[in-house]
Steps between C-alpha positions, in 0.01 A plus 500: 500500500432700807655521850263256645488275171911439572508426828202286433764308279755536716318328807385212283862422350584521895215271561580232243883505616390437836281233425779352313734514792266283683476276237182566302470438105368772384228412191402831402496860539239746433229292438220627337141466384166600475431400841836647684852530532752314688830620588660137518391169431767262698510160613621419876572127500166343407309832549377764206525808689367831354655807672441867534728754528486820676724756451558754749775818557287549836243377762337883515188349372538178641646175426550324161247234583197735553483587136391119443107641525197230412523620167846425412481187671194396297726578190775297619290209595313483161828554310676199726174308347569567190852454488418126663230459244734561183806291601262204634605555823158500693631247765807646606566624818523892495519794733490853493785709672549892498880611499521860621833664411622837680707739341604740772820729504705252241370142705332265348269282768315211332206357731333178402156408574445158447102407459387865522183423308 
């Protein structure tokens, strides 16, 4: 694994332990198919909620949320489809949320975006 790989890792671990604190059950992790990937599958309250997560050691390029282009949004949305499509859960409510984690100088800063797609 390289650099960016681990703190990749590192930033979704961070993510699914904050998610947890606020009470989230996570489903899955690393989702993947032909159509996408999903970094977490969870379930807040009644809600299926499929989240991105950004990893970050800087904003010199610009924030987290900004590298959630058309494209990769396209390949979340039709992976969230497919995900409903195979656990027959067509009808449930669901949302899309980004969670942007900064790594700077040894902090760890977790920002949630709830309904960022």
């Amino acid at each position: 694994m390289n650099t960016k790989q681990i703190e990749g890792k590192i930033g979704e671990q961070e993510a699914v332990e904050y998610l947890k604190e606020l009470g989230y059950e996570i489903l899955y992790t690393n989702f993947r198919c032909k159509q996408g990937e999903i970094d977490i599958i969870a379930k807040d309250n009644e809600e299926i909620v499929f989240v991105e997560v950004k990893t970050r050691t800087s904003t010199k390029y610009g924030e987290a949320r900004e590298a959630v282009n058309k494209i990769k949004q396209k390949h979340i949305l039709d992976a969230a489809k497919y995900y409903l499509y195979m656990n027959k859960k067509e009808s449930a409510y669901v949302r899309i949320d980004v969670v942007e984690v900064y790594m700077i100088d040894d902090i760890i800063i977790v920002e949630h975006i709830k309904q960022a797609i």
